[in-house]
C-alpha positions as a LaTeX table, in Angstrom:
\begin{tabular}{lrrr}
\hline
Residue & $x$ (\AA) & $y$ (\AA) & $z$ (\AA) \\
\hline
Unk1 & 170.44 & 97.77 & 203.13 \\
Unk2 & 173.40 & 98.64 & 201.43 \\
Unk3 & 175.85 & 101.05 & 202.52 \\
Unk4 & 178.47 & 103.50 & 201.65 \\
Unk5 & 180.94 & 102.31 & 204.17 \\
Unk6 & 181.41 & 104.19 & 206.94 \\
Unk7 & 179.29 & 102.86 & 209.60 \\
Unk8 & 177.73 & 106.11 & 210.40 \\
Unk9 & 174.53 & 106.67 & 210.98 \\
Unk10 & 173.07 & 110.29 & 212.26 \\
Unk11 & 170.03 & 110.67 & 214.51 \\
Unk12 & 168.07 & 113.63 & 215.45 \\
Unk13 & 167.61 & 114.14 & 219.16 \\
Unk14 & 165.87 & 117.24 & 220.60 \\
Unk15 & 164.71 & 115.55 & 223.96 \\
Unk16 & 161.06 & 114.67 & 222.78 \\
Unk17 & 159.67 & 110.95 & 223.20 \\
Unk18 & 159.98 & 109.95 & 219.21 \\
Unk19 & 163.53 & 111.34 & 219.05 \\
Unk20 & 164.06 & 109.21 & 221.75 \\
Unk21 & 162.67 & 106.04 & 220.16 \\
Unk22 & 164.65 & 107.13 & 216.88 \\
Unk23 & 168.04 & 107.28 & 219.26 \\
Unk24 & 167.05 & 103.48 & 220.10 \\
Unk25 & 166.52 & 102.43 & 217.03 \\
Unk26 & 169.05 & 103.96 & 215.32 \\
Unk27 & 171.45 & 102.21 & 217.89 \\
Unk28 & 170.12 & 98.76 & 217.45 \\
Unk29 & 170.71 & 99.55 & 213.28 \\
Unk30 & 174.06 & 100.93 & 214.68 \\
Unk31 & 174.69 & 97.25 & 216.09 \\
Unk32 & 173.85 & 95.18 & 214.12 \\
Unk33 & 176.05 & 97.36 & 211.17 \\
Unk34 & 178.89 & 96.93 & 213.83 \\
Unk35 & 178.61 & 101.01 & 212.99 \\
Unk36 & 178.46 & 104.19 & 215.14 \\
Unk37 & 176.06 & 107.04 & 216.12 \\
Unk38 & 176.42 & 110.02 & 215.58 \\
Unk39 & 173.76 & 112.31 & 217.64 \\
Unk40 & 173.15 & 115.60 & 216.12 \\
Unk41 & 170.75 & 118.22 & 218.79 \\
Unk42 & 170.14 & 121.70 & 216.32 \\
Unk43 & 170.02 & 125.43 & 218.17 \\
Unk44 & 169.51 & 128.90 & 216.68 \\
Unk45 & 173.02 & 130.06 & 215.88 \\
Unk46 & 174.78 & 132.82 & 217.82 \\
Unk47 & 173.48 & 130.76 & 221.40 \\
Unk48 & 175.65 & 131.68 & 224.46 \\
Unk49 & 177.74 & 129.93 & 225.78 \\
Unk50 & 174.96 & 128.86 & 228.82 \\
Unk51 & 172.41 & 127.78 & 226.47 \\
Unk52 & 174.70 & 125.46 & 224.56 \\
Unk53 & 176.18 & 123.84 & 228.04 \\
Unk54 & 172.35 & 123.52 & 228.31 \\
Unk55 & 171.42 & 122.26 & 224.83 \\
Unk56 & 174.12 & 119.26 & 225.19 \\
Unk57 & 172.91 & 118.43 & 228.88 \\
Unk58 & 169.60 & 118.01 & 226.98 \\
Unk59 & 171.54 & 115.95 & 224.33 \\
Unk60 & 173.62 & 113.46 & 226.73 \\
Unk61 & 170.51 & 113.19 & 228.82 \\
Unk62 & 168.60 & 112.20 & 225.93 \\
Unk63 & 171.66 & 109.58 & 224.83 \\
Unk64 & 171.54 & 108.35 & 228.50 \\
Unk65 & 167.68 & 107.88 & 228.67 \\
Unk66 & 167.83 & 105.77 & 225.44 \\
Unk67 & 170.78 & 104.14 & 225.22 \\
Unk68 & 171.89 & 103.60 & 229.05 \\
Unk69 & 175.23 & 104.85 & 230.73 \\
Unk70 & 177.59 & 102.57 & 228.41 \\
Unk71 & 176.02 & 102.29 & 225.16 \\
Unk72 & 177.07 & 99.23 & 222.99 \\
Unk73 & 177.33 & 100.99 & 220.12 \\
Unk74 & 180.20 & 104.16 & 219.74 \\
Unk75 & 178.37 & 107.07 & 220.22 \\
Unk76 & 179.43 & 110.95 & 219.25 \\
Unk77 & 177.44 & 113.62 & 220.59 \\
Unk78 & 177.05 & 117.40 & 218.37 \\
Unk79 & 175.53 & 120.28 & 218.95 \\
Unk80 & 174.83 & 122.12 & 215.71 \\
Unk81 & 174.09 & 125.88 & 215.35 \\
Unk82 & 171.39 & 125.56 & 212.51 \\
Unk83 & 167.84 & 125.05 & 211.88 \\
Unk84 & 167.28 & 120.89 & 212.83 \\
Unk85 & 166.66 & 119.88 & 209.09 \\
Unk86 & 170.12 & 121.76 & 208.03 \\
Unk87 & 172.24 & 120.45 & 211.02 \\
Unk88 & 171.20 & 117.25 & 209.92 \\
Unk89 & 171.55 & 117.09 & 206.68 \\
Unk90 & 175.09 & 118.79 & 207.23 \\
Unk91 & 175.98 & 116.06 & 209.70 \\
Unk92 & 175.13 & 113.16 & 207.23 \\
Unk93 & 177.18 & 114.13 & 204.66 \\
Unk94 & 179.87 & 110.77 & 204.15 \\
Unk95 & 176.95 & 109.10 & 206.43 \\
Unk96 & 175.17 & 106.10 & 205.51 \\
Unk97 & 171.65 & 106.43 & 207.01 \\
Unk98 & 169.61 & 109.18 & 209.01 \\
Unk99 & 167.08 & 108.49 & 211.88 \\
Unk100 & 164.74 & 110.95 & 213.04 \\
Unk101 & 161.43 & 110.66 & 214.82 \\
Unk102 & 157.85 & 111.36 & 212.81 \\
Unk103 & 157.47 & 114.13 & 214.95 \\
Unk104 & 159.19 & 116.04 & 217.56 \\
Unk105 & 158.74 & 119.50 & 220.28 \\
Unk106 & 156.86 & 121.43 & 217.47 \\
Unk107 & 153.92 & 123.43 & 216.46 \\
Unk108 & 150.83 & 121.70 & 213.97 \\
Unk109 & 152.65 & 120.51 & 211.22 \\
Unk110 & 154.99 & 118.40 & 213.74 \\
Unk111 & 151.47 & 116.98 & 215.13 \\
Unk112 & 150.86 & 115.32 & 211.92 \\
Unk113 & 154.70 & 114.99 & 210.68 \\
Unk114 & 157.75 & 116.78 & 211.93 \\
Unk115 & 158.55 & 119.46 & 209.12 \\
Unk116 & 162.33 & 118.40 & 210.25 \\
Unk117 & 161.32 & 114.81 & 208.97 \\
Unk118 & 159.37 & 116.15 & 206.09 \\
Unk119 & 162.63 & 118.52 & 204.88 \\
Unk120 & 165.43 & 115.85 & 205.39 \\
Unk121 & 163.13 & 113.30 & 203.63 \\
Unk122 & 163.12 & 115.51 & 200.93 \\
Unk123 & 166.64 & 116.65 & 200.66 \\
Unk124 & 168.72 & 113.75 & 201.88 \\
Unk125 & 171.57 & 112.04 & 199.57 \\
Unk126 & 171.36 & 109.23 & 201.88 \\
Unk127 & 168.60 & 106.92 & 203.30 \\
Unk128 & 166.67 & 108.38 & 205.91 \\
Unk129 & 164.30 & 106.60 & 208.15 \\
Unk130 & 161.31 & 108.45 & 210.19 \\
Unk131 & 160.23 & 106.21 & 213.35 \\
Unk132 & 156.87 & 106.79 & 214.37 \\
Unk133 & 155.64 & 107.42 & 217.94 \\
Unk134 & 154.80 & 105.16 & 220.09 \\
Unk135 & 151.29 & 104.62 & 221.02 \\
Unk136 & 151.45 & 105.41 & 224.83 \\
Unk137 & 154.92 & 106.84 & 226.38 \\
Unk138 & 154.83 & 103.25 & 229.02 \\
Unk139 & 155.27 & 101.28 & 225.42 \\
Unk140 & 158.01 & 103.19 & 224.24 \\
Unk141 & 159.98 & 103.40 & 227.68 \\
Unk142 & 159.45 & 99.93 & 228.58 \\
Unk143 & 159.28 & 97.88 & 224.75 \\
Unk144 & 162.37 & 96.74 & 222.63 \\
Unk145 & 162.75 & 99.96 & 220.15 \\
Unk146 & 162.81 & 97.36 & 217.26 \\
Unk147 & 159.73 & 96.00 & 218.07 \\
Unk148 & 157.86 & 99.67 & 219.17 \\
Unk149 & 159.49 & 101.81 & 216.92 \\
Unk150 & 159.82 & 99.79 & 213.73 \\
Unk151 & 160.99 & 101.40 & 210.32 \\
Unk152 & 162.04 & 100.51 & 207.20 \\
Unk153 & 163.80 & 102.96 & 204.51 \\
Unk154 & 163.67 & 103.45 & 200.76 \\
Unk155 & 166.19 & 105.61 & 198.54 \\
Unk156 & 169.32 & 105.56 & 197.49 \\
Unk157 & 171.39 & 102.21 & 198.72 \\
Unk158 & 167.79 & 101.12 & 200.47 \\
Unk159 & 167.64 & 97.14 & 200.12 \\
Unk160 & 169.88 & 94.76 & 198.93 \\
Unk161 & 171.89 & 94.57 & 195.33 \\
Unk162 & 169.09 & 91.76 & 194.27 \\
Unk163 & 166.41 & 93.74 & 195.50 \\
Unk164 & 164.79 & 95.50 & 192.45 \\
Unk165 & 164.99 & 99.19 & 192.74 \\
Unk166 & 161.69 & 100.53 & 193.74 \\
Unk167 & 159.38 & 102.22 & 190.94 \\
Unk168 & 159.54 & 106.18 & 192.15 \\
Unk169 & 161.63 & 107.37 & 195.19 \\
Unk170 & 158.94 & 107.54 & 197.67 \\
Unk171 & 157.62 & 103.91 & 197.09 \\
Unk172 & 158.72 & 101.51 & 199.89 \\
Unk173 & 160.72 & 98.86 & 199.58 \\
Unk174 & 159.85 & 95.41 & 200.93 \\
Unk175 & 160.43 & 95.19 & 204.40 \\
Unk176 & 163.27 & 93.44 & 206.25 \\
Unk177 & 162.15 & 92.19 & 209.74 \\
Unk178 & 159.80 & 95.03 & 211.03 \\
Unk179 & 156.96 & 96.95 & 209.43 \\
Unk180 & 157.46 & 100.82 & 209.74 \\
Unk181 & 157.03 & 103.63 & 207.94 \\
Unk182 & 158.72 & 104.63 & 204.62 \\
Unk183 & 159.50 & 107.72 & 203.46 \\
Unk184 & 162.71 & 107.93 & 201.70 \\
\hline
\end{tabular}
């Protein structure tokens, strides 16, 4: 995939399982781009100061759990006051990818898709990549996230300069080393 440069790629994390496996794979893209993460939790604005000690407890807990103690990849933790699709979308810009999970703590429409996925899908400048759950929570605790929570991307700088672009912006590309799903 080609890439704007800075090594930055931002992943949604709001505690659930698939965020989780997005975190993981998002750090193994991270490392093998010899790039960074940068982990982006959203809250309603105007939280106290309590709730947002809280919220990024949640957040470095959720870093820990998927990434270990001492990640091997740079890792920047934000809290953003916004609704999760904005507070990414805000945190990507200069980024060169997004990672968020197909689905996350949500009502219906998160059952089926995350409407976070579905918005930043739709609204991204950059690449974004939706990792789907996991079939059971012991396979994505105990797999490798490449493996479990394949992915591949499509959109702007998706593939490589000989790839040929693909025919509308929601077709995928070819994949790379993992089958996934597409989405923009």
């Amino acid at each position: 995939m080609a890439a704007s440069g800075t090594g930055v790629i931002v992943v949604g994390v709001d505690g659930s399982p698939t965020s989780i496996a997005a975190l993981r794979w998002a750090a193994v893209e991270a490392s093998r781009r010899a790039g960074r993460l940068l982990a982006v939790r959203a809250v309603g604005g105007g939280e106290p100061t309590a709730q947002l000690a809280a919220e990024h407890a949640v957040l470095s807990a959720s870093v820990r759990a998927a990434l270990g103690v001492e990640p091997e990849v740079p890792v920047v933790e934000r809290i953003i006051a916004a609704p999760p699709h904005q507070a990414l979308l805000s945190a990507a810009r200069g980024a060169d990818l997004i990672v968020v999970g197909s689905r996350g703590h949500s009502g219906l429409l998160g059952r089926i898709l995350g409407s976070t996925a579905i918005s930043v899908a739709r609204t991204a400048s950059v690449p974004v990549v939706v990792v789907p759950a996991a079939d059971t929570p012991d396979e994505q605790d105990d797999s490798d996230p490449t493996e479990q929570a394949g992915a591949d991307s499509t959109g702007p700088g998706a593939g490589s300069l000989a790839d040929p672009a693909p025919p509308h912006p929601f077709a995928p590309v070819p994949p790379r080393r993992r089958p996934g799903q597409a989405v923009r």
